[in-house]
Biopython code that builds the backbone (N, CA, C, O; Angstrom):
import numpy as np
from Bio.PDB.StructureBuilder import StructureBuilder

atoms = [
    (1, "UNK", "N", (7.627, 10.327, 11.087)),
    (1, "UNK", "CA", (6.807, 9.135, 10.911)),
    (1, "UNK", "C", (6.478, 8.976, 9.435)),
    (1, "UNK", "O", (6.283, 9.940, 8.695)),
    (2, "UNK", "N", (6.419, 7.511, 8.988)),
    (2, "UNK", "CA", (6.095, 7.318, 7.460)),
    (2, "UNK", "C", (4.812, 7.503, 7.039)),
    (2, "UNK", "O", (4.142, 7.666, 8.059)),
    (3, "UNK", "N", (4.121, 7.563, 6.080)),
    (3, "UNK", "CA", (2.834, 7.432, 5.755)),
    (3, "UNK", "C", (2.920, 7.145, 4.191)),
    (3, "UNK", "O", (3.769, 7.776, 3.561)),
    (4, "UNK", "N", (2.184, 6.329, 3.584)),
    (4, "UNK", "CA", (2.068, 5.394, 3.034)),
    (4, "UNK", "C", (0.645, 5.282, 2.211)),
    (4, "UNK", "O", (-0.266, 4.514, 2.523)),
    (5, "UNK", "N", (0.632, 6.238, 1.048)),
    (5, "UNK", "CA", (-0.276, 6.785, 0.081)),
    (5, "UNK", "C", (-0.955, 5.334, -0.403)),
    (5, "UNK", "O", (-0.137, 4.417, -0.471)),
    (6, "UNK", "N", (-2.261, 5.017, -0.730)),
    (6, "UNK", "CA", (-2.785, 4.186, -1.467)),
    (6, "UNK", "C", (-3.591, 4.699, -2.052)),
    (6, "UNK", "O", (-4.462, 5.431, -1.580)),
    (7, "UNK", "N", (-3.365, 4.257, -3.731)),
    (7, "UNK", "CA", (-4.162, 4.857, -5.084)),
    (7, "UNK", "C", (-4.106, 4.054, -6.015)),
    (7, "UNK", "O", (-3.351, 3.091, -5.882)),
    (8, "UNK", "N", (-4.643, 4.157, -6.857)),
    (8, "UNK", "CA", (-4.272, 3.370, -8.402)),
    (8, "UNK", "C", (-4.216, 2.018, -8.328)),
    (8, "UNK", "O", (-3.305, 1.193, -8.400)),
    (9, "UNK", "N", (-5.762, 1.957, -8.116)),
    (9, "UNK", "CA", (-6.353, -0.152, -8.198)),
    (9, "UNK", "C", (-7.133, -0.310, -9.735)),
    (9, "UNK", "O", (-7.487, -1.428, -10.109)),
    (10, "UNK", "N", (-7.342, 0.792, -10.502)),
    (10, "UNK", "CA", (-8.055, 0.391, -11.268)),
    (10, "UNK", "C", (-7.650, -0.799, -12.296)),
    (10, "UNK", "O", (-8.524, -1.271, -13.024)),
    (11, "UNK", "N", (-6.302, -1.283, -12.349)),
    (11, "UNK", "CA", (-6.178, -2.497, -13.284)),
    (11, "UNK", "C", (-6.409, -3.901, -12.578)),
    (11, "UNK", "O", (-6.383, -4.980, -13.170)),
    (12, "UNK", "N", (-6.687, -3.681, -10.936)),
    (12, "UNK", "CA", (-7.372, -5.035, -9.799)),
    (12, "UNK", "C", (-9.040, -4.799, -10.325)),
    (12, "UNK", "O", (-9.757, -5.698, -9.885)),
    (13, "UNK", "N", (-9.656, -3.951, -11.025)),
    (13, "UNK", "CA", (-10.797, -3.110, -10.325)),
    (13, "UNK", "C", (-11.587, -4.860, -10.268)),
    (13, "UNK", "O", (-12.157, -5.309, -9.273)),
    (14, "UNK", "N", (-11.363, -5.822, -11.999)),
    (14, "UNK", "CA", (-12.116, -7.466, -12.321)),
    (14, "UNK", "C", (-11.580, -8.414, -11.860)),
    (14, "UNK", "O", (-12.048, -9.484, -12.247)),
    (15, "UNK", "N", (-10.752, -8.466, -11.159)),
    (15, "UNK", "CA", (-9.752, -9.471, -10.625)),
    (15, "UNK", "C", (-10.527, -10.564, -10.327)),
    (15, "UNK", "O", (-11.618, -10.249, -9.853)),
    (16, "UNK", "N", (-10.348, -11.638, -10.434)),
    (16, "UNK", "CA", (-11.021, -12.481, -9.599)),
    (16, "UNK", "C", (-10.133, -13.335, -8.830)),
    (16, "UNK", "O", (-10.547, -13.842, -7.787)),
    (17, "UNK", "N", (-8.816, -13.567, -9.291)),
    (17, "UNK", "CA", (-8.025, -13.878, -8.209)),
    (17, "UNK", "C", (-6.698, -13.092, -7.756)),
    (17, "UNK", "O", (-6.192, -12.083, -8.246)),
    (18, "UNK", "N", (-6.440, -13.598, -7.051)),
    (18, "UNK", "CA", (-5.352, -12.694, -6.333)),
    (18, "UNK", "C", (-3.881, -12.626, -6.991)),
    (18, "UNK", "O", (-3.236, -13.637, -6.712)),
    (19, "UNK", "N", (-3.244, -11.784, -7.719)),
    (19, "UNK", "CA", (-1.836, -12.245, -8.980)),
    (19, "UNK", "C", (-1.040, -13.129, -8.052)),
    (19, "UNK", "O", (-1.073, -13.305, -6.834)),
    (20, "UNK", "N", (-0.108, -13.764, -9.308)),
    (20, "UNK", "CA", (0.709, -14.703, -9.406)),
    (20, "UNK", "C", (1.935, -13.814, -8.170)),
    (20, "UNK", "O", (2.116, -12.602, -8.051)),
    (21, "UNK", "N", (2.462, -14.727, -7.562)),
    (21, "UNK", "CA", (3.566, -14.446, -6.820)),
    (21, "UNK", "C", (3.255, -14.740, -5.124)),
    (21, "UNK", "O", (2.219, -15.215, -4.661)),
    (22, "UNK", "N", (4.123, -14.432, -4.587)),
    (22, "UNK", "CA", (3.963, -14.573, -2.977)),
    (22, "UNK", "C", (3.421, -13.890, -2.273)),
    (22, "UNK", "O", (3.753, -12.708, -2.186)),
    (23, "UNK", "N", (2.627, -14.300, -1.701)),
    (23, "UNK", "CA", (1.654, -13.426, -0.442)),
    (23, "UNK", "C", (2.619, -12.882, 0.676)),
    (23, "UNK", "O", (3.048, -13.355, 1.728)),
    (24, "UNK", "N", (2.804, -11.517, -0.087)),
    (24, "UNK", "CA", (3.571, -10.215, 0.822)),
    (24, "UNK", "C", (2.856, -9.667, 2.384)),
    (24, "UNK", "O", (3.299, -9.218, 3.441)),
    (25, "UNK", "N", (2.027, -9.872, 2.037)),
    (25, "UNK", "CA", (0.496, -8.674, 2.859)),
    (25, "UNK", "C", (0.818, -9.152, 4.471)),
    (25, "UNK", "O", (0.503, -8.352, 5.353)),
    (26, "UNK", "N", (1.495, -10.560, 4.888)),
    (26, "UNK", "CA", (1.836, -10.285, 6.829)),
    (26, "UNK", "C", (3.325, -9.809, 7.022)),
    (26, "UNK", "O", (3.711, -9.476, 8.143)),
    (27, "UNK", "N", (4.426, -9.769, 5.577)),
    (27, "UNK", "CA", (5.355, -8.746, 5.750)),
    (27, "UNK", "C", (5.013, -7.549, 5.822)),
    (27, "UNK", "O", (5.455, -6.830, 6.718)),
    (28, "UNK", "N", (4.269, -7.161, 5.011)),
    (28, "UNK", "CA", (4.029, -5.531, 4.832)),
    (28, "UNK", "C", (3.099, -5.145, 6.046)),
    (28, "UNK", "O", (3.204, -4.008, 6.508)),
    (29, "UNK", "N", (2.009, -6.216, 6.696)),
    (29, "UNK", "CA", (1.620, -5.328, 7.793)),
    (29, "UNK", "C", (2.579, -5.521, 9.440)),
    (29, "UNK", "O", (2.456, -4.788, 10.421)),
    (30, "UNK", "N", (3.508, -6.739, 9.303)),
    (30, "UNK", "CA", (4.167, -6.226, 10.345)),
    (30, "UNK", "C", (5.184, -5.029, 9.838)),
    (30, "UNK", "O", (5.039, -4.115, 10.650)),
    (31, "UNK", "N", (5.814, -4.779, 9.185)),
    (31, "UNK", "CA", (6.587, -3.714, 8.686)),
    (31, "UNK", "C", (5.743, -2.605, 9.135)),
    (31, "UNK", "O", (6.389, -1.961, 9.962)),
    (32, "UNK", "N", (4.337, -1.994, 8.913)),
    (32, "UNK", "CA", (3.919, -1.374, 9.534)),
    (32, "UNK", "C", (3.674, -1.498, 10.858)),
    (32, "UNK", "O", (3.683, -0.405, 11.425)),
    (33, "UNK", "N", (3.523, -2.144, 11.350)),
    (33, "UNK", "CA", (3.092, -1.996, 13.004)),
    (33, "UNK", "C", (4.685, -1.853, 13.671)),
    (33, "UNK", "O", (4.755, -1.268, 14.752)),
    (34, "UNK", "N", (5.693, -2.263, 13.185)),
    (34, "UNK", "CA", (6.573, -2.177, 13.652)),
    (34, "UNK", "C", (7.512, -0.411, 13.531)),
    (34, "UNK", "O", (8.089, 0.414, 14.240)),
    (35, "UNK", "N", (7.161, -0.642, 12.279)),
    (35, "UNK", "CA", (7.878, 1.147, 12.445)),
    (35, "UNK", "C", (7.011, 1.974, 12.512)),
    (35, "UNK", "O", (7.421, 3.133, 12.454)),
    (36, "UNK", "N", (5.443, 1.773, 12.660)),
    (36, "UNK", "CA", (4.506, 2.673, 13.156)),
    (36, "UNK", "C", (4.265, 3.163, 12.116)),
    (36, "UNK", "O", (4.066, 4.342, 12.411)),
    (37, "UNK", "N", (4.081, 3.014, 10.541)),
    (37, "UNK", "CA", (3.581, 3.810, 9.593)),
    (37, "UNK", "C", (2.282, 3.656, 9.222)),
    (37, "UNK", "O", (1.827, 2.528, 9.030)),
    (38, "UNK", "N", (1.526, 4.788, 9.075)),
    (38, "UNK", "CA", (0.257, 5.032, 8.746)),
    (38, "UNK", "C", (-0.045, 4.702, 7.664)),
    (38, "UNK", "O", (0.794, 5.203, 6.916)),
    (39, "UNK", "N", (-1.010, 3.943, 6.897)),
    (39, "UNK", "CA", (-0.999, 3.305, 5.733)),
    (39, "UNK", "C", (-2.835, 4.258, 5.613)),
    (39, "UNK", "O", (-3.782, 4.139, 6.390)),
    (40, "UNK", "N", (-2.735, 5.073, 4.431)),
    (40, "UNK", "CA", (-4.360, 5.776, 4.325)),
    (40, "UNK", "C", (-4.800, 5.862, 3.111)),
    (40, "UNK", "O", (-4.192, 6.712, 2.461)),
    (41, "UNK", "N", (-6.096, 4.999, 2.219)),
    (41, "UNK", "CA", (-6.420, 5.568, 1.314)),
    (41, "UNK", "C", (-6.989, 6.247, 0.646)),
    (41, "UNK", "O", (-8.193, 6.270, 0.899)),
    (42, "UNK", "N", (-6.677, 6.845, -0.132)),
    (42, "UNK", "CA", (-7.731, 8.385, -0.340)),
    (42, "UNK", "C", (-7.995, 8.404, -2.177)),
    (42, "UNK", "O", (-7.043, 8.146, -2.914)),
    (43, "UNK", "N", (-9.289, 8.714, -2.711)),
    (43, "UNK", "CA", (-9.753, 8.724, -3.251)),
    (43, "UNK", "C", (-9.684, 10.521, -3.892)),
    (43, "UNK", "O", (-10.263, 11.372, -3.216)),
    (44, "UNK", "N", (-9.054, 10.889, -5.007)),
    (44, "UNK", "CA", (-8.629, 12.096, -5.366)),
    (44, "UNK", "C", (-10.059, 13.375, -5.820)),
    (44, "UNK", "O", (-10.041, 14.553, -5.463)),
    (45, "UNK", "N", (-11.171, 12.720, -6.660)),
    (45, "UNK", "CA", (-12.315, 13.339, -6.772)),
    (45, "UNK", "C", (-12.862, 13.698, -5.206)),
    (45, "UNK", "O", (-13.216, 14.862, -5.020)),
    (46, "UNK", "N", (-12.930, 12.920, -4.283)),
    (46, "UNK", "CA", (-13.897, 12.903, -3.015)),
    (46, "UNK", "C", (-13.031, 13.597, -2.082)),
    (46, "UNK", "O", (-13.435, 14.362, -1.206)),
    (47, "UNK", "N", (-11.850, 13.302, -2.305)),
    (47, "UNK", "CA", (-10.584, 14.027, -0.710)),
    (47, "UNK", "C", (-10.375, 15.670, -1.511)),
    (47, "UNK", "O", (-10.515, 16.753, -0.942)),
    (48, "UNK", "N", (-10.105, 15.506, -2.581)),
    (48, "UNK", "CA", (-9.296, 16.767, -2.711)),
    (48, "UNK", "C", (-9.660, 17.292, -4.412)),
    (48, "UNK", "O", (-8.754, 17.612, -5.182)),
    (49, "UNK", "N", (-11.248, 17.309, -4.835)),
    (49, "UNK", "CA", (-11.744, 17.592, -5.346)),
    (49, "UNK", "C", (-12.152, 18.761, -5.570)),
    (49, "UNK", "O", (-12.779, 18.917, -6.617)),
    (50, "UNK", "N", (-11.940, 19.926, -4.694)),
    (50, "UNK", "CA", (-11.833, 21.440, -4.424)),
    (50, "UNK", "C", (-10.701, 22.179, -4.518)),
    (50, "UNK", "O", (-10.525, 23.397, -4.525)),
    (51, "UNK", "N", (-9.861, 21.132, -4.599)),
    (51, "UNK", "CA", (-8.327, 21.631, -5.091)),
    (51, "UNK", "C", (-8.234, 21.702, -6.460)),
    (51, "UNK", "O", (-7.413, 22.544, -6.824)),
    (52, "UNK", "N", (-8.763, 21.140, -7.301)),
    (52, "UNK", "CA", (-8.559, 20.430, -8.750)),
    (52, "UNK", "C", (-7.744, 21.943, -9.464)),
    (52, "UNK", "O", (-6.624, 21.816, -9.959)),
    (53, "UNK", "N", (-8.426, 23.294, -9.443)),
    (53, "UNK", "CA", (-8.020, 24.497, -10.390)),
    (53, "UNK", "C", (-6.729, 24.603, -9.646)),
    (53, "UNK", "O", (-5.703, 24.535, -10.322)),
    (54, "UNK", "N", (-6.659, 24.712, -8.747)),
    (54, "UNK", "CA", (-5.072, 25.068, -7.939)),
    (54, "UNK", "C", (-4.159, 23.725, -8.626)),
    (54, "UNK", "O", (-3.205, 23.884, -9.388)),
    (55, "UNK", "N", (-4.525, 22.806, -8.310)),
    (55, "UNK", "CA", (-3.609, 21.455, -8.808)),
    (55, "UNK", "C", (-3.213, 21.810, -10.333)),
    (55, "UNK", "O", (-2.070, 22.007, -10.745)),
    (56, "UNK", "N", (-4.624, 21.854, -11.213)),
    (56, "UNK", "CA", (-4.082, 22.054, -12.394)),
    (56, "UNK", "C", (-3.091, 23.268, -12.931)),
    (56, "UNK", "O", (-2.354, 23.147, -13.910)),
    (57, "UNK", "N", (-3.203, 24.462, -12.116)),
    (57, "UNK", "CA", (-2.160, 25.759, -12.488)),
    (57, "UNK", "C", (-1.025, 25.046, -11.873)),
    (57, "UNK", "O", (-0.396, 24.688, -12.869)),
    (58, "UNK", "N", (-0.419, 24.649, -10.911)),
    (58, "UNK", "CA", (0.707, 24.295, -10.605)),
    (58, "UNK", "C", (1.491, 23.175, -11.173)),
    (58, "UNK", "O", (2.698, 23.057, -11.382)),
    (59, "UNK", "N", (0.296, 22.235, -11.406)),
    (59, "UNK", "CA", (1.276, 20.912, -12.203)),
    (59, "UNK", "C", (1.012, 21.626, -14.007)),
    (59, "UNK", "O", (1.779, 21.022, -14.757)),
    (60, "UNK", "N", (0.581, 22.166, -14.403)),
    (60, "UNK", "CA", (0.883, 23.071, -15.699)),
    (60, "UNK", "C", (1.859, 23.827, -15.399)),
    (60, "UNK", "O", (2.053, 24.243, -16.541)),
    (61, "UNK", "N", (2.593, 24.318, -14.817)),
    (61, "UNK", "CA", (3.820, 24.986, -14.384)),
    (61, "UNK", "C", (4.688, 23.789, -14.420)),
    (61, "UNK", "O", (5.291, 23.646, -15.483)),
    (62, "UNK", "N", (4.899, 22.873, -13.488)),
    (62, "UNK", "CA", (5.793, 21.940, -13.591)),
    (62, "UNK", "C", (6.075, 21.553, -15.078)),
    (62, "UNK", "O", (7.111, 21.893, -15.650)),
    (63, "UNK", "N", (4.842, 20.639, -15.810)),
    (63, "UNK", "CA", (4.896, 20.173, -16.683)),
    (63, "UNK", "C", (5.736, 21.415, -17.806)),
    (63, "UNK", "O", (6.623, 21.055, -18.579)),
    (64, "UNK", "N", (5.390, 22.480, -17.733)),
    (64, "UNK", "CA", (5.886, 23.212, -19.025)),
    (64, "UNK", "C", (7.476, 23.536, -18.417)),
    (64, "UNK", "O", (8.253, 24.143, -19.153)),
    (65, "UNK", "N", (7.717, 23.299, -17.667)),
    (65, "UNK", "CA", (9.242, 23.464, -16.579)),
    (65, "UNK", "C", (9.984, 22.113, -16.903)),
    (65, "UNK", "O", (11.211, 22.214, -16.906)),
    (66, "UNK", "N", (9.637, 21.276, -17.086)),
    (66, "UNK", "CA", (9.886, 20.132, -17.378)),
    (66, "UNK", "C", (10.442, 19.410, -16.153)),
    (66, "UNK", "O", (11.394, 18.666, -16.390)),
    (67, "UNK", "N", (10.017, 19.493, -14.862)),
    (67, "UNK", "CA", (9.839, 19.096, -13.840)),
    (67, "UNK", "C", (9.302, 18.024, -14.020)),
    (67, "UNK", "O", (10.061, 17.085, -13.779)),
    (68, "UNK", "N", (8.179, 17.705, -14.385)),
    (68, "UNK", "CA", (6.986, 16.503, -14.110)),
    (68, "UNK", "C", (7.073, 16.276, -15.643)),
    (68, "UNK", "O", (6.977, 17.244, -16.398)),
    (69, "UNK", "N", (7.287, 14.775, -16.213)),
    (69, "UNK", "CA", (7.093, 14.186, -17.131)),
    (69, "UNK", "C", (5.787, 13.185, -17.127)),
    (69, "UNK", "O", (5.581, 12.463, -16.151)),
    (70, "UNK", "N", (4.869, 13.182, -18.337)),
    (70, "UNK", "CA", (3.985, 12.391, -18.348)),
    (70, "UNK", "C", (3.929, 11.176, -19.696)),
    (70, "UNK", "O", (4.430, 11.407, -20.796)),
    (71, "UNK", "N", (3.124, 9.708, -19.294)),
    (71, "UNK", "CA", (3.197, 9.490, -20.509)),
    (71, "UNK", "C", (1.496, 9.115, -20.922)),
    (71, "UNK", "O", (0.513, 8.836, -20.236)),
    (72, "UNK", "N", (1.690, 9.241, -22.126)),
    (72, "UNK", "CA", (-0.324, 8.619, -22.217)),
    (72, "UNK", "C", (-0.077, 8.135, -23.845)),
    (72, "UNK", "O", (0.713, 8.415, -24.747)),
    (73, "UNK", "N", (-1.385, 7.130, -23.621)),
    (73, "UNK", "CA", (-1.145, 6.224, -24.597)),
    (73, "UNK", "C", (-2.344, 6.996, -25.452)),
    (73, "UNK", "O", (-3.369, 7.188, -24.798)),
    (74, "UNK", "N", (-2.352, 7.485, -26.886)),
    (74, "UNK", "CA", (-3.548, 7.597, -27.405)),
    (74, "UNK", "C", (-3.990, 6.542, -28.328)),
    (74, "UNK", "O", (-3.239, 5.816, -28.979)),
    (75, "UNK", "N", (-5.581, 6.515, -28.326)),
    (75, "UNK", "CA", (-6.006, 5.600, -29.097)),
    (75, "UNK", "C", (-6.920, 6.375, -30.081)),
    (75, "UNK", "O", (-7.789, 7.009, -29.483)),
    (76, "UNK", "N", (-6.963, 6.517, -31.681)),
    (76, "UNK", "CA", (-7.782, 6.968, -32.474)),
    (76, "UNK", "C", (-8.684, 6.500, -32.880)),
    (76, "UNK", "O", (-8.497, 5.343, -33.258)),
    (77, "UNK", "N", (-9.914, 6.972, -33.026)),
    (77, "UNK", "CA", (-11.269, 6.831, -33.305)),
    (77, "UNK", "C", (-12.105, 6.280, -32.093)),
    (77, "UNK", "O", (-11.646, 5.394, -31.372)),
    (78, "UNK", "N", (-13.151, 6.744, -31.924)),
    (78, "UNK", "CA", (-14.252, 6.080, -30.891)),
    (78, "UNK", "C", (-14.694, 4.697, -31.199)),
    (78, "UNK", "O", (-15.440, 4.209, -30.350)),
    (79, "UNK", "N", (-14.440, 4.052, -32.089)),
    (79, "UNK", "CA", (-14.666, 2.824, -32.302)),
    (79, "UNK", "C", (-13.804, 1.786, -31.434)),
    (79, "UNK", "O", (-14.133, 0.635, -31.148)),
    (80, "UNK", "N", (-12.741, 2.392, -31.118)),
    (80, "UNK", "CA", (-11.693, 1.895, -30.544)),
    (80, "UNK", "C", (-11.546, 2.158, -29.024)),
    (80, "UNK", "O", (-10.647, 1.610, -28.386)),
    (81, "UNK", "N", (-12.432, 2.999, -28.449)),
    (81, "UNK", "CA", (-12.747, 3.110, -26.998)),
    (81, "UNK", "C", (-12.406, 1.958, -26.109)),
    (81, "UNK", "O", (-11.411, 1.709, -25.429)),
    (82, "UNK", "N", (-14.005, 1.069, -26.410)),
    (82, "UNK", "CA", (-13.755, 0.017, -25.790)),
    (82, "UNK", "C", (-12.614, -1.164, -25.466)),
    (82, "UNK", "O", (-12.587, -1.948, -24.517)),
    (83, "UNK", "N", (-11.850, -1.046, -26.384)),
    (83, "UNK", "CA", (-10.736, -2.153, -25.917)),
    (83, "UNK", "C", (-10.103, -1.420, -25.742)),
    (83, "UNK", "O", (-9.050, -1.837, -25.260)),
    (84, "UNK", "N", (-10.154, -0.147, -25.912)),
    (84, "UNK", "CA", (-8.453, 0.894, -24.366)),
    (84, "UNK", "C", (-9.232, 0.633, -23.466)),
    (84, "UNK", "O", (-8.638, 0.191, -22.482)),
    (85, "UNK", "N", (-10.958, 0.745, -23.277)),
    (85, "UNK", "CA", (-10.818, 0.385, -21.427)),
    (85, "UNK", "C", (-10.377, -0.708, -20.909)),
    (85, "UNK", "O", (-9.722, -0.974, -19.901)),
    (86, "UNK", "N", (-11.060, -1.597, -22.164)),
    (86, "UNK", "CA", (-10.491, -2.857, -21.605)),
    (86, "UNK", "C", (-9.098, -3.252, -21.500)),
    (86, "UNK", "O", (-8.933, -4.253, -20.804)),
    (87, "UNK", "N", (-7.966, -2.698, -22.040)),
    (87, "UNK", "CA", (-7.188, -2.344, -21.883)),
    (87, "UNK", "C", (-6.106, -2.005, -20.591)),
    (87, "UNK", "O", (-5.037, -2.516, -20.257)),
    (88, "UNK", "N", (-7.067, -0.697, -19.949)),
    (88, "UNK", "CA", (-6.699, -0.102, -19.177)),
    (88, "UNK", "C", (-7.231, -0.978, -17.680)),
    (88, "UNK", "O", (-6.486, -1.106, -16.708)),
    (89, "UNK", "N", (-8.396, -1.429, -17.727)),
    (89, "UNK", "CA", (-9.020, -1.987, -16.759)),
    (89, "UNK", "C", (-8.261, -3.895, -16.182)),
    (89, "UNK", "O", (-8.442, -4.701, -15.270)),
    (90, "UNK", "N", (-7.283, -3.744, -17.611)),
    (90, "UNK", "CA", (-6.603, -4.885, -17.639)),
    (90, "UNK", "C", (-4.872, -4.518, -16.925)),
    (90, "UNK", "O", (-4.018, -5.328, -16.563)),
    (91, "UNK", "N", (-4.840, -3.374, -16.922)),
    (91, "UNK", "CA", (-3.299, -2.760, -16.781)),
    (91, "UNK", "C", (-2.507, -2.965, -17.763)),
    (91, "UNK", "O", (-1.296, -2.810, -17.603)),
    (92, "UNK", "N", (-3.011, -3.337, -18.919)),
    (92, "UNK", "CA", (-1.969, -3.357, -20.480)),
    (92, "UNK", "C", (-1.144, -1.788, -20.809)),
    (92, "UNK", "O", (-0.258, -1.583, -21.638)),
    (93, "UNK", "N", (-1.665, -0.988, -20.025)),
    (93, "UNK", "CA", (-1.059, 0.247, -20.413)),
    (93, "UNK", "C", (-0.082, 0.888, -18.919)),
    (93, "UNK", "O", (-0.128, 0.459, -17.766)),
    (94, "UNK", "N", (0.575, 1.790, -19.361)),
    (94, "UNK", "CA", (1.376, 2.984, -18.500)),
    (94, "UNK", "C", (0.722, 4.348, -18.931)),
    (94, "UNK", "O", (0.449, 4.906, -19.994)),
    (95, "UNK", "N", (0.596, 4.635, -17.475)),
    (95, "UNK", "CA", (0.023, 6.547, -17.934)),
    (95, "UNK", "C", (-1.459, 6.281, -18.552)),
    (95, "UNK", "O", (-1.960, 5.213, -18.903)),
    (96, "UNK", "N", (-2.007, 7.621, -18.570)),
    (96, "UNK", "CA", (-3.271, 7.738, -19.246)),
    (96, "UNK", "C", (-3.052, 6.924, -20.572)),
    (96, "UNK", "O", (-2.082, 6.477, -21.185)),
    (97, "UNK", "N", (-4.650, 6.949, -20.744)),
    (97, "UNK", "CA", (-5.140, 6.013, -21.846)),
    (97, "UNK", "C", (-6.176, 7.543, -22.426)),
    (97, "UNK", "O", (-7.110, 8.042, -21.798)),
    (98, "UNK", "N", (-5.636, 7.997, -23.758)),
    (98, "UNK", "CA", (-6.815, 9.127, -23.938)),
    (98, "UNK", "C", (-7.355, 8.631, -25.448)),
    (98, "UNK", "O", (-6.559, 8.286, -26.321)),
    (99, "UNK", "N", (-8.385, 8.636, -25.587)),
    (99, "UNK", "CA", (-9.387, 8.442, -27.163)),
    (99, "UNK", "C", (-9.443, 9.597, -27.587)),
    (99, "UNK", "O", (-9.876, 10.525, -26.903)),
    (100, "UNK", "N", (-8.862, 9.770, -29.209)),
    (100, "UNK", "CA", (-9.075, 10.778, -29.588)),
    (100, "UNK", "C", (-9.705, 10.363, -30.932)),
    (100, "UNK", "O", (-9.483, 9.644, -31.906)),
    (101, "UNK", "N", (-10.892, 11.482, -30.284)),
    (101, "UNK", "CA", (-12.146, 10.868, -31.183)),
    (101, "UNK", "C", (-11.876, 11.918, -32.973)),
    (101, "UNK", "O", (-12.079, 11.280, -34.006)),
    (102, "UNK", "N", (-11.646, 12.719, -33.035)),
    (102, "UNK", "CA", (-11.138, 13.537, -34.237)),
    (102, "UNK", "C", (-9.930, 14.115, -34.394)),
    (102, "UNK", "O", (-9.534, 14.712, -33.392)),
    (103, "UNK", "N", (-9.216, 14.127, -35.336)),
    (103, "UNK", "CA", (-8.092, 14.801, -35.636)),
    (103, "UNK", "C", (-7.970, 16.359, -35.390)),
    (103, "UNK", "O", (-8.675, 17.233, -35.893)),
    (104, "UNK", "N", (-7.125, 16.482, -34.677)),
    (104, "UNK", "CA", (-7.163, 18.172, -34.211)),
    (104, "UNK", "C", (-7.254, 18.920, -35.612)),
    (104, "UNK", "O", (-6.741, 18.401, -36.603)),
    (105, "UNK", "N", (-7.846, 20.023, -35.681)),
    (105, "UNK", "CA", (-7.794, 20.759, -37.187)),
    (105, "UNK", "C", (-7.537, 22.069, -36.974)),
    (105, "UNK", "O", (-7.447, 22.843, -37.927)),
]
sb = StructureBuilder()
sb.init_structure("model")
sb.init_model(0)
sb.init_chain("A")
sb.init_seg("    ")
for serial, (resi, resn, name, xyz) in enumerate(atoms, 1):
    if name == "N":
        sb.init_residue(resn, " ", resi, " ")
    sb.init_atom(name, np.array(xyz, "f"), 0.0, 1.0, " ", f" {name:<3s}", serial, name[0])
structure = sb.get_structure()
């Protein structure tokens, strides 16, 4: 049986209308009722927030394995915070968005 992860709304989080394109949403729920897939969303701090040290030793294994590739956008200086969230809250970006507030030394 399928199941059918839902995550990663934060660039809908201000939406006020619904994006440009065709209203998918009575394909996609007969597609589910028809092949019976479980559609569940889960929230990663609240579901599986006791996992976090295990998660991080294993995907630090991947990552240095070069299994799992990541990308993140940095932005320098804290002055510049605010428009990566806004940014991010806009979906202008891929991958993390990290502020780096000082130059590593």
């Amino acid at each position: 049986s399928a199941r059918v992860p839902v995550c990663g709304l934060v660039s809908g989080y201000n939406a006020t209308a619904l994006p440009d394109g065709p209203d998918r949403l009575p394909l996609l729920m007969a597609t589910l009722l028809k092949k019976r897939i479980r559609m569940q969303g889960f929230i990663i701090g609240q579901d599986y927030g006791h996992r976090i040290a295990e998660f991080q030793q294993e995907m630090g294994r991947w990552v240095q394995a070069g299994k799992i590739k990541y990308r993140e956008q940095v932005v320098d200086g804290l002055e510049n915070a605010p428009q990566a969230l806004i940014g991010l809250l806009k979906g202008e970006n891929f991958g993390k968005v990290v502020v780096r507030v000082s130059p590593n030394e």
